[in-house]
Each structure stands twice: as structure tokens, then as C-alpha cells.
LUMNU-424741 format. One record per residue (C-alpha): residue number from 1; z, y, x; chain; residue in one letter. Coordinates in nm, 3 decimals. Example, Ala and Ser with C-alpha at 12.3 -4.5 7.8 and 13.67 -1.06 7.14 Angstrom:
<tordos>
TORDO   resi         z         y         x   chain   resn
TORDO      1     0.780    -0.450     1.230       A      A
TORDO      2     0.714    -0.106     1.367       A      S
</tordos>
This chain:
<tordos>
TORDO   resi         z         y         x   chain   resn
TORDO      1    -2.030    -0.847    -0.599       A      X
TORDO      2    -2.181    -1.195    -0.444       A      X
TORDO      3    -1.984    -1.124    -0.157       A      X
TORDO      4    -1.637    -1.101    -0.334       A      X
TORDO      5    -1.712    -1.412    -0.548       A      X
TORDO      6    -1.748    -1.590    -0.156       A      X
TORDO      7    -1.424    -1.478    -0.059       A      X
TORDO      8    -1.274    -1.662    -0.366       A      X
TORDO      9    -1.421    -1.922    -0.299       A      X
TORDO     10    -1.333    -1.943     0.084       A      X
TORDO     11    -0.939    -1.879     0.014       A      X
TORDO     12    -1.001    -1.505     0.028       A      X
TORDO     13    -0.673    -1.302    -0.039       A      X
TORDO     14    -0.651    -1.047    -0.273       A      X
TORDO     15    -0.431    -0.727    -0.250       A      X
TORDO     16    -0.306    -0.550    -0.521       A      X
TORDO     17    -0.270    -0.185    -0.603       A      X
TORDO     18     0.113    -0.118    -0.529       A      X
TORDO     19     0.053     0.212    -0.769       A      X
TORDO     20    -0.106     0.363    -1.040       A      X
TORDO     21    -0.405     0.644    -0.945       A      X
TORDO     22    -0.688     0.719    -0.797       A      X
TORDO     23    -0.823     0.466    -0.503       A      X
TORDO     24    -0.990     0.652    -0.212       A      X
TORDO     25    -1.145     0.588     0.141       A      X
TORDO     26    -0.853     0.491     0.398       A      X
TORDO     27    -1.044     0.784     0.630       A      X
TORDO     28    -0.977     1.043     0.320       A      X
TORDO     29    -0.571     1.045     0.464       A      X
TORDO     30    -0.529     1.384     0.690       A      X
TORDO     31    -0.322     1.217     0.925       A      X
TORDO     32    -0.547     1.049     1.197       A      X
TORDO     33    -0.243     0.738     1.250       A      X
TORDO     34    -0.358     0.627     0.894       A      X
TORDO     35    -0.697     0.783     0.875       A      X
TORDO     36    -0.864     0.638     1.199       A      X
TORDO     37    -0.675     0.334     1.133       A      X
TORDO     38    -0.450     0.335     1.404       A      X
TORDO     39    -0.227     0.092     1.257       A      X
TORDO     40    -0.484    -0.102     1.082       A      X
TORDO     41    -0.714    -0.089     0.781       A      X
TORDO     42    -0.688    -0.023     0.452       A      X
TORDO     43    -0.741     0.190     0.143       A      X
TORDO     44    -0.525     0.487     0.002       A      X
TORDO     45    -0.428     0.588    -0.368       A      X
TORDO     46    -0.363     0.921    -0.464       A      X
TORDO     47    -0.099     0.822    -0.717       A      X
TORDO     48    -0.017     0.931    -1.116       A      X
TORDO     49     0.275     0.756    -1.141       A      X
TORDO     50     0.625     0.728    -0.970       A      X
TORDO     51     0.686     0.329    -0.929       A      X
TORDO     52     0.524     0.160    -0.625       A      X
TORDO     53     0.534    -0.191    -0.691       A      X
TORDO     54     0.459    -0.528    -0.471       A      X
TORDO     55     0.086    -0.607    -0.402       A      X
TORDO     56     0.128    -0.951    -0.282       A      X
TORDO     57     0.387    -1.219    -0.293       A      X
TORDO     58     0.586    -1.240    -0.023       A      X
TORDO     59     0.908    -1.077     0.138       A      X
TORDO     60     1.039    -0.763     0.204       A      X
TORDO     61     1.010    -0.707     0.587       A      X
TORDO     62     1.116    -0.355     0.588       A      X
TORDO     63     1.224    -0.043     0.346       A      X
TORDO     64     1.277     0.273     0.584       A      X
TORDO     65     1.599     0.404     0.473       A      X
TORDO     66     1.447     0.730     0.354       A      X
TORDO     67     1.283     0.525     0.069       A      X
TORDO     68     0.948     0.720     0.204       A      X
TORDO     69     0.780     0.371     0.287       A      X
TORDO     70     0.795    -0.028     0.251       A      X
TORDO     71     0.641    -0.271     0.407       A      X
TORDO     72     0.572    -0.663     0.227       A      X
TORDO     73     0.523    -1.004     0.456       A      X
TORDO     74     0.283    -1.179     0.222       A      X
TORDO     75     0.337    -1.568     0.226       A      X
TORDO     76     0.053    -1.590     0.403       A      X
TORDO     77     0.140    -1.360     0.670       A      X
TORDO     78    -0.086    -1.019     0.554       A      X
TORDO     79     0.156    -0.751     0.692       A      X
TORDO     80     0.161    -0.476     0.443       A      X
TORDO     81     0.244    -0.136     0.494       A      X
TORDO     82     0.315     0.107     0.162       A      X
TORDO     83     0.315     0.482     0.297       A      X
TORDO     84     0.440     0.709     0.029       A      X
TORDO     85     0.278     1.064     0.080       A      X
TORDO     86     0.267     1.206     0.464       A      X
TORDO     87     0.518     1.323     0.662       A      X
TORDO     88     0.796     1.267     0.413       A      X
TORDO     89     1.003     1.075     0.621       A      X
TORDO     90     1.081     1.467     0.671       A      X
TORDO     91     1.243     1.467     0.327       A      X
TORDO     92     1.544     1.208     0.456       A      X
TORDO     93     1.532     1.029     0.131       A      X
TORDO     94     1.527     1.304    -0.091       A      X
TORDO     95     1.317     1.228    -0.434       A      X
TORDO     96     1.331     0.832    -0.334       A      X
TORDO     97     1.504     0.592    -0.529       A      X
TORDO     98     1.492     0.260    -0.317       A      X
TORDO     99     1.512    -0.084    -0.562       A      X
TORDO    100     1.410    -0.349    -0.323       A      X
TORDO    101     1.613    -0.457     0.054       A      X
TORDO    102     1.466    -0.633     0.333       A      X
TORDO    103     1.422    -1.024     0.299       A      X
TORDO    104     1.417    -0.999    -0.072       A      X
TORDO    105     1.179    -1.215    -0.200       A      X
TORDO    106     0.907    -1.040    -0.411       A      X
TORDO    107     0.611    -1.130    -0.692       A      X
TORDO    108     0.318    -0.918    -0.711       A      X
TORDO    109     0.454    -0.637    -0.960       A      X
TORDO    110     0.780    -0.617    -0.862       A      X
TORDO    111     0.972    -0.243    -0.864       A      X
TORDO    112     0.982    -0.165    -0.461       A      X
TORDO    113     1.043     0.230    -0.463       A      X
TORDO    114     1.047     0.535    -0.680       A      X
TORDO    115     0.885     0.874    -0.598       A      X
TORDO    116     0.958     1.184    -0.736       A      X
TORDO    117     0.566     1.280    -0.717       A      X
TORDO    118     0.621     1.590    -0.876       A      X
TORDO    119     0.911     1.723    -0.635       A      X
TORDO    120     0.765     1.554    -0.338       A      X
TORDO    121     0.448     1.821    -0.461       A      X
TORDO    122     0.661     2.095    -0.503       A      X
TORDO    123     0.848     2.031    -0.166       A      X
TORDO    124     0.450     2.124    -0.003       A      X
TORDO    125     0.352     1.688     0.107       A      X
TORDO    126     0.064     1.521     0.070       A      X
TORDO    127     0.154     1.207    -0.194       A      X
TORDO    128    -0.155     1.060    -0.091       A      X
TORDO    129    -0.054     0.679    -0.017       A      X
TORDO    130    -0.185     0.477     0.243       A      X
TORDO    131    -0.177     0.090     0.219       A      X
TORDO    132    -0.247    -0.072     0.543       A      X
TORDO    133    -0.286    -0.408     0.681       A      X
TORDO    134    -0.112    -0.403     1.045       A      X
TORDO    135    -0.220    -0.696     1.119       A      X
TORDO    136    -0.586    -0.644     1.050       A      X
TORDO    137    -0.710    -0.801     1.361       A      X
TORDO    138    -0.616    -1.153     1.232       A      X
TORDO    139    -0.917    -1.121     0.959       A      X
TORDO    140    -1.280    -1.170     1.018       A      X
TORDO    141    -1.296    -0.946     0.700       A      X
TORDO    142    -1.108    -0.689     0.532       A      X
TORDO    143    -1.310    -0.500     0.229       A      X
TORDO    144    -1.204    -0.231     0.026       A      X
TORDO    145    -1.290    -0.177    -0.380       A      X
TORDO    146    -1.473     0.113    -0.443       A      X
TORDO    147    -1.260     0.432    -0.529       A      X
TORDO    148    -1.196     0.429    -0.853       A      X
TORDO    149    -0.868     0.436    -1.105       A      X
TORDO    150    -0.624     0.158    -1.052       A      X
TORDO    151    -0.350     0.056    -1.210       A      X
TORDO    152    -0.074    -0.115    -1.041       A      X
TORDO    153    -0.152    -0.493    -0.944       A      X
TORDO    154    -0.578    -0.398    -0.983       A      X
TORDO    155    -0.746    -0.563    -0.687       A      X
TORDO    156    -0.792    -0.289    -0.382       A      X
TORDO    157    -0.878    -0.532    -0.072       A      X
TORDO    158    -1.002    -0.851    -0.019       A      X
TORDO    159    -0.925    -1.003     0.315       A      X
TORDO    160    -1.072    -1.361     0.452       A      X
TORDO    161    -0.895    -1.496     0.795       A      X
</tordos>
């Protein structure tokens, strides 16, 4: 916990759960792009609820138009990636409601997507949700909570530059 306390203390930056559910090991996601951290590092949440909200405040620097994923520009410059489920970029926007657009400015909290979980299920994906830092390399450290339940906005990673 020491350790956490120093990254307050040292301007540390906190990221927020962008869901509500269960936090797991980034190397728990089947698909090796987000599970060998090929695009950076992170956590995932296996998600119990439908809203995917802001972790940081920032801008929007991208929503894919199939709603399936989001990506946030905090002000500080942590590049955020929010992967809904895997492979449903397959589902062309099907069971997505999109409420944010790129360059919006955003609060920690704010409504970014919907997910049909339940449909998205039924349709045979994964919902498991990977959220990534692409631009891990520009921290000395990036350290993920220990899986447990989260709530949207519950601390998830902890990054010092």
C-alpha cells in the first residue's frame, strides 16, 4: 500500500474503472494483442453493467464507429484505450449505443458508450474489457489494483512518468 501512497505523493495518476464488474489480470484477455500487451499495459473488467464511462479527464481522441471501443486523451497525455468485449468490431455496431464524439471534452464519469452485455453474450463474444495504456512506454511505472469488484470511477491503475 506504501507504494501507492508514493505515487500520490510524486504526482502519480490515477485511472478509473470506465465500468462496473469484476477487475482481472490484463494477461486473463484470450486475445494475445491485449493479453501480451501488444498495445500496452493495463487491466481488464469483466463487466455487470452496460454504461462504460470516462476514467480520466481529458478528450475524446477516438470512438470507432461500431461503438465497440473508445479511446480518452487524458490532460496529461495517458492514451486510453476502452475495448468493449473481443472481436465485436464483428458486430458493426449492433448492441452499441455511442453518447460521446471525438474532441469532446470529458470528466471522469462521463456516459462514453452503451453495451448490450446481454446480446453481445447471446451473439457468442467475449465482453471481457480491456483498458490499456498505449502509451505505456512514457511511464517508469504502471501498477494495476488487485482484481477485485469495481464500480465505475474505483481506482484500477496507478501510473508515475
Amino acid at each position: 500500500m506504501k507504494i501507492f501512497q508514493n505515487l500520490f505523493a510524486k504526482g502519480g495518476i490515477v485511472i478509473g474503472s470506465p465500468v462496473a464488474g469484476s477487475l482481472v489480470s490484463i494477461k486473463e484477455v484470450s486475445d494475445p494483442t491485449f493479453g501480451e500487451e501488444i498495445l500496452g499495459k493495463g487491466v481488464a473488467v469483466i463487466p455487470s453493467a452496460n454504461q462504460i464511462y470516462a476514467p480520466i479527464d481529458g478528450k475524446v481522441a477516438t470512438v470507432f464507429p461500431t461503438g465497440h471501443a473508445v479511446a480518452v486523451t487524458g490532460h496529461d497525455g495517458t492514451e486510453i484505450l476502452i475495448h468493449v468485449g473481443l472481436d465485436t468490431v464483428k458486430l458493426n455496431g449492433e448492441h452499441f449505443t455511442i453518447h460521446a464524439e471525438e474532441n469532446q471534452e470529458v470528466k471522469k464519469g462521463d456516459l462514453l458508450l452503451e453495451a448490450d452485455l446481454e446480446q453481445i453474450k447471446a451473439a457468442g463474444y467475449d465482453i471481457i474489457t480491456p483498458i490499456v495504456i498505449c502509451n505505456s512506454d512514457e511511464y517508469t511505472e504502471i501498477q494495476a489494483e488487485e482484481p477485485k469488484d469495481v464500480s465505475p470511477g474505483d481506482d484500477i491503475l496507478r501510473l508515475r512518468k
